[in-house]
N, C-alpha and C positions, 0 to 999 in steps of 0.2 A: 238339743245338742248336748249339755251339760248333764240331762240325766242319761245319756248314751253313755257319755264319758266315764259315768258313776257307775253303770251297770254293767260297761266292761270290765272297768278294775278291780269293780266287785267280782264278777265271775274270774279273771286274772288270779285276782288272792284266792278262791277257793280252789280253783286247778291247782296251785301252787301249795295247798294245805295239805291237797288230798296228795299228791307228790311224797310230800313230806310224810305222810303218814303210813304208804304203803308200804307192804312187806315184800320181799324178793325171795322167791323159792330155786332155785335151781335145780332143776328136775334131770333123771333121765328115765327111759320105758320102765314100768313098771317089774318088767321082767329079764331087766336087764342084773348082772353080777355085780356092779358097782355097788358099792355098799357107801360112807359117808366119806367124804371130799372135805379135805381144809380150803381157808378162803385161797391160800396161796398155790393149792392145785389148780383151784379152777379158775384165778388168776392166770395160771402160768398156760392154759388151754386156750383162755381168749386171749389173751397177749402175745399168741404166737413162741413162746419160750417152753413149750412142751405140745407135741402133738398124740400123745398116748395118756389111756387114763392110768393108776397107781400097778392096775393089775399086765400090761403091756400092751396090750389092745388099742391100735388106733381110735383115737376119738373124734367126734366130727362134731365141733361144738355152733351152734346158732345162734348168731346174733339177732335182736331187734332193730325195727328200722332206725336207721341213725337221726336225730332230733324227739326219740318219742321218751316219755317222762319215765318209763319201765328201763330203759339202756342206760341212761342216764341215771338212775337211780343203781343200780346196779354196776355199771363202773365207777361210780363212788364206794359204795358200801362194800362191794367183793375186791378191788382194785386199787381203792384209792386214788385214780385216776378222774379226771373230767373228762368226755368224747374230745376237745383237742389233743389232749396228749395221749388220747388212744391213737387216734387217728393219724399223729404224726408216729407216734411209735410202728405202725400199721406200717406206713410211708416209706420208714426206712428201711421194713423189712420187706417190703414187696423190690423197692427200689434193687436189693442188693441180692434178688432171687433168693431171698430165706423164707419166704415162708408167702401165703395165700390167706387174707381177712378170710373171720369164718362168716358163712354164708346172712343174709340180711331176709328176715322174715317178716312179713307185714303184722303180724300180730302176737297173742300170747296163744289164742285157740290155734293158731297154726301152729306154733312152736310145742305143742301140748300133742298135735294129733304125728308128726314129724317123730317127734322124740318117742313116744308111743310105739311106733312101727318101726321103729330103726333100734337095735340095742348100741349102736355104735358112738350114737347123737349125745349131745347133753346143751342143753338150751335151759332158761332162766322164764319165769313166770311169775305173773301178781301169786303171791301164795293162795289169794283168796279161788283162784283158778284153777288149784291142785283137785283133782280127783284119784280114783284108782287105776285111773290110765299110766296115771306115772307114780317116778319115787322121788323123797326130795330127799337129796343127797349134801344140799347144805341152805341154811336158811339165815339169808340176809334181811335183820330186825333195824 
């Protein structure tokens, strides 16, 4: 039992290193017009506080699934927020018909193939997941 306990915490601490250690790409199609994005644009798309990207074009931004280390890591770094005070900032705007959370994707290869085929989308990925399917329009270090 005690070395269960060990070999959890152990693998605990290196989820938690590798967390720490990944990059955030925030991508859109590769063949989309967007060109690069400040952190407080693409703040202001996933925080419901702008729904167009710079050039007026509706934007249809993807979220990851809420708890996974990739959303988390990325409403820190692009946001400055934690998923609570995303989630109540969300709250109050669904609460007060302003605005619709954007959509919740099971992964990055989803969010990769999505943004890909939609010029409209912009969705967030490990950087290490970037291929030429997309563009990264800002990168969270």
């Amino acid at each position: 039992m005690k070395n269960q306990l060990k070999a959890l915490l152990l693998c605990s601490t290196l989820l938690t290193m590798h967390a720490a250690f990944a990059q955030v790409a925030v991508v859109v199609g590769a063949k989309s017009d967007i060109g690069a994005l400040t952190s407080d644009q693409v703040s202001a798309l996933f925080l419901g506080k702008s729904d167009k990207f710079p050039s007026g074009t509706t934007a249809l931004p993807l979220d990851q699934t809420a708890g996974s280390a990739i959303r988390g890591l990325f409403y820190d770094k692009v946001t400055g927020k934690n998923e609570a005070q995303v989630k109540a900032a969300w709250s109050r705007l669904v609460f007060s018909g302003k605005g619709t959370p954007p959509k919740e994707i099971a992964s990055s290869a989803e969010v990769k193939k999505l943004v890909a085929s939609n010029p409209n989308t912009i969705g967030y990925i490990e950087k290490s997941a970037v291929d030429s399917s997309v563009k990264v329009v800002l990168s969270a270090d």
